[in-house]
Steps between C-alpha positions, in 0.01 A plus 500: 500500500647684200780562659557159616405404103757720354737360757427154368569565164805691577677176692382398167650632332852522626524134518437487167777729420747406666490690838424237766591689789300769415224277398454316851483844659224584243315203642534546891398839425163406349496196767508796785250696299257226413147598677425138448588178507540441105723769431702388822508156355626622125788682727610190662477385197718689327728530724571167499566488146763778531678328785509136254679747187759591760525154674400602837287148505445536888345875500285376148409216729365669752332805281333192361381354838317808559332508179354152509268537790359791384416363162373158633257727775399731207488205244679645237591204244704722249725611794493157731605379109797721490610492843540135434715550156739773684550204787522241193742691415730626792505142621637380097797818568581273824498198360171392717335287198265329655388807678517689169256215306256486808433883474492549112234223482322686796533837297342286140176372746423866575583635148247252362280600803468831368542475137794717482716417232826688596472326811442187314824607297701573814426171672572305207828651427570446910411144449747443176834674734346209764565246240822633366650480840416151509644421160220455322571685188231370250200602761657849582507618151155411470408678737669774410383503131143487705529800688661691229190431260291649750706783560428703131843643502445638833886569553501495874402151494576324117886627562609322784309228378655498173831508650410175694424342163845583387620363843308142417649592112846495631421144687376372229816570307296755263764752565439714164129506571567604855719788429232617235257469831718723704603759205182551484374565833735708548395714182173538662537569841751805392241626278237440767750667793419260728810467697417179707427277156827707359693339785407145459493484132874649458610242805333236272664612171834486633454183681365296173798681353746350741407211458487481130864630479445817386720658759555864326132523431453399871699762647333724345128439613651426839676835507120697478323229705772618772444859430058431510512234799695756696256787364204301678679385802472169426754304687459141386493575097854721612633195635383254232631713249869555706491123463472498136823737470673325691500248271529679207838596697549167574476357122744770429777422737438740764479352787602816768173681374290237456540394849407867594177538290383117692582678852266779402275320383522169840490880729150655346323119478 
């Protein structure tokens, strides 16, 4: 059991610093381990949540479909809760957004079930991506704002949250207050080290900056959100961020490279 703990922690860990790959073998090392059905769920788990940084949505899929039955046998709210944010989730990355609202309100019902507030934090902020999909920019930054007041600065959670309110920011046409948002995310989640929140936060910054004009400024944050997203293996912020050069490129005249950074980015998405 210690050794399937440790093993836990270290998939952990990784993830959190950047080193998926490594991270997802953490996990279905302490899933083959596990001398019970818990630990063996917390694997899955984890696995799963590797497999979404790196956008391999069909393993993280099924990782997830054998973590579910084992936490609905065993009754475990505070996983069944999370299990249904990470498919919230995986099914937003897809573009599945009525699949995506269905399981975040699924993952706030056992949250509130249990009392657990990050849980409570996690569904809410799954809930606000369901309404930004659909456009509904006024009700996704509350929600938001909600989960990040009940997050007390935990950075794993209030940073990609607070990038979202810089998202609904932007949309709102707040574009100094967004960039402010981002800046300072990003400040954070480098001081923090937490490579995943370092990721988004820089893809956010230099998107807000795009689109505010700020094109030298832009390049800049996109060149180390290129450099981190690559560090974690994460293929979708690689490509989103490919797209943003190429219009930098684009804006500049350059049409020959800016055509390659968009075929980079069409081949990894």
């Amino acid at each position: 059991d210690r050794d399937t703990e440790l093993a836990l922690l270290c998939g952990e860990t990784l993830r959190e610093i950047g080193r998926s790959t490594e991270s997802i073998a953490a996990f279905q090392r302490a899933r083959e381990l596990a001398g019970d059905d818990l630990r063996r769920c917390r694997g899955w788990m984890g696995i799963a949540a590797g497999y979404r940084v790196t956008g391999e949505f069909e393993a993280a899929m099924q990782a997830l479909g054998e973590a579910q039955p084992i936490a609905e046998r065993l009754e475990l709210a505070i996983e069944g809760s999370r299990i249904h944010h990470t498919g919230g989730n995986l099914y937003f990355s897809q573009g599945r957004i009525s699949e995506c609202d269905a399981q975040h309100v699924l993952a706030l019902e056992a949250a509130e079930q249990c009392g657990d507030a990050e849980s409570r934090a996690r569904a809410l902020s799954g809930l606000g991506d369901a309404r930004y999909a659909q456009g509904f920019m006024a009700s996704a930054l509350d929600y938001f704002r909600r989960c990040v007041a009940l997050c007390e600065g935990q950075i794993r959670i209030a940073g990609p949250n607070r990038c979202m309110i810089g998202h609904c920011l932007w949309y709102a046409n707040q574009l100094d207050t967004a960039i402010a948002e981002a800046h300072s995310v990003c400040e954070d989640a480098q001081r923090f080290g937490v490579v995943p929140v370092r990721v988004f936060a820089q893809a956010t910054l230099t998107q807000v900056l795009t689109e505010a004009g700020r094109f030298e400024e832009a390049r800049a944050s996109g060149d180390k959100a290129l450099v981190l997203a690559r560090l974690a293996g994460s293929r979708r912020y690689e490509a989103t961020v490919l797209y943003f050069s190429a219009e930098h490129k684009l804006r500049q005249g350059d049409r020959a490279r800016a055509r390659d950074d968009l075929e980079q980015a069409l081949a990894l998405a």
